[in-house]
TIVO-460608 format. One record per residue (C-alpha): x, y, z; residue number from 1. Coordinates in nm, 2 decimals, padded with zeros to 4 digits. Example, Ala and Ser with C-alpha at 12.3 -4.5 7.8 and 13.67 -1.06 7.14 Angstrom:
NODE        x        y        z   num
NODE    01.23   -00.45    00.78     1
NODE    01.37   -00.11    00.71     2
***
This chain:
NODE        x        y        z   num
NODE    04.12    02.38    09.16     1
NODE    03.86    02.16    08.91     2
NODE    03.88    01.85    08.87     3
NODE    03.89    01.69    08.45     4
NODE    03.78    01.43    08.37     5
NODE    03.80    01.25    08.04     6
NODE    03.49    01.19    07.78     7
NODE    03.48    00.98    07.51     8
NODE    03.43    01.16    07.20     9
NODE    03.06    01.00    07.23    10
NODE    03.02    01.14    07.53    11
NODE    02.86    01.47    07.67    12
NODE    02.86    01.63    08.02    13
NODE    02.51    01.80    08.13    14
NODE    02.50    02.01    08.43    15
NODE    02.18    01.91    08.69    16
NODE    02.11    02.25    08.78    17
NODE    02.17    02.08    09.13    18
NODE    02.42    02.24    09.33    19
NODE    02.73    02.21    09.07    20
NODE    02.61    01.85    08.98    21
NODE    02.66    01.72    08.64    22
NODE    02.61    01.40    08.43    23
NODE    02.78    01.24    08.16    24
NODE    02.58    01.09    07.90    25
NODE    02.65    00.83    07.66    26
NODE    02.50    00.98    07.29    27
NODE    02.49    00.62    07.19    28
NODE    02.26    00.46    07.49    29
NODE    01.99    00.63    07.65    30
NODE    01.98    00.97    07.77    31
NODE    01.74    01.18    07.95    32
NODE    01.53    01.46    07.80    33
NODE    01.29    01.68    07.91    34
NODE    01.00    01.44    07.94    35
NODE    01.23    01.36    08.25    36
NODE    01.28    01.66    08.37    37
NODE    00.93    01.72    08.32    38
NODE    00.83    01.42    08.53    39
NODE    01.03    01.52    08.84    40
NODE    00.85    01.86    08.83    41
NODE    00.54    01.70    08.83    42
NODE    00.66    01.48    09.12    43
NODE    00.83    01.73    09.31    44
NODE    00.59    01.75    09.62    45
NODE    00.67    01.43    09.77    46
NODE    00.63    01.45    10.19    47
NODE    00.97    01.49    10.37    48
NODE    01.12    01.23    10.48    49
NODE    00.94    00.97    10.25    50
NODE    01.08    00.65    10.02    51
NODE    01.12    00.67    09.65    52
NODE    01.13    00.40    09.47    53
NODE    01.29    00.46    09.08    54
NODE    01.20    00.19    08.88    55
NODE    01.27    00.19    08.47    56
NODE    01.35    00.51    08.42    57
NODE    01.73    00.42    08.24    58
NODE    01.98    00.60    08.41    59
NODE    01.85    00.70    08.72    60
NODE    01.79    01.09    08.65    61
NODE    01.44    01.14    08.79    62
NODE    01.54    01.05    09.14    63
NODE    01.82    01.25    09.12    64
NODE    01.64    01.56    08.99    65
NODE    01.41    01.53    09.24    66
NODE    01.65    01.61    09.46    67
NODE    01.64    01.97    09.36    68
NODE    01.25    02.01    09.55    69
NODE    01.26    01.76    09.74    70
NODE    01.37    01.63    10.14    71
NODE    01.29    01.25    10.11    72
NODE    01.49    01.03    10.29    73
NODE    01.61    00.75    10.05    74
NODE    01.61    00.70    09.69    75
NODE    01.62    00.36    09.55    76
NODE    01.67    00.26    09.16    77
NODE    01.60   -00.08    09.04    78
***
């Protein structure tokens, strides 16, 4: 069984890649790219069990692709 849920027409749902995860981004605010996705590659060889610290990056979607590569312990967003 899948669960719907309901987008407003200026809305769009982006699949993470990330074990069946998926987003829903607002077309009229901010919405991640590939310079993010881009960034979290670059990023990706952060030492287990470490703190990450996501600061300004809009919706939060660094942090959580770096869960893709990553094994840190705790994300944080400001």
């Amino acid at each position: 069984m899948t669960d719907k849920v309901k987008i407003n027409d200026n809305e769009r749902v982006d699949d993470l890649q990330l074990n069946g995860l998926k987003i829903i981004q607002n077309e009229d605010a901010f919405c991640y790219g590939i310079d993010s996705v881009l960034l979290s590659d670059f990023a990706k060889e952060i030492k287990d069990n470490s703190n990450v610290l996501d600061l300004g990056t809009g919706n939060g979607i660094i942090g959580l692709l770096l869960l893709r590569e990553s094994k840190f312990k705790k994300c944080n967003r400001n």
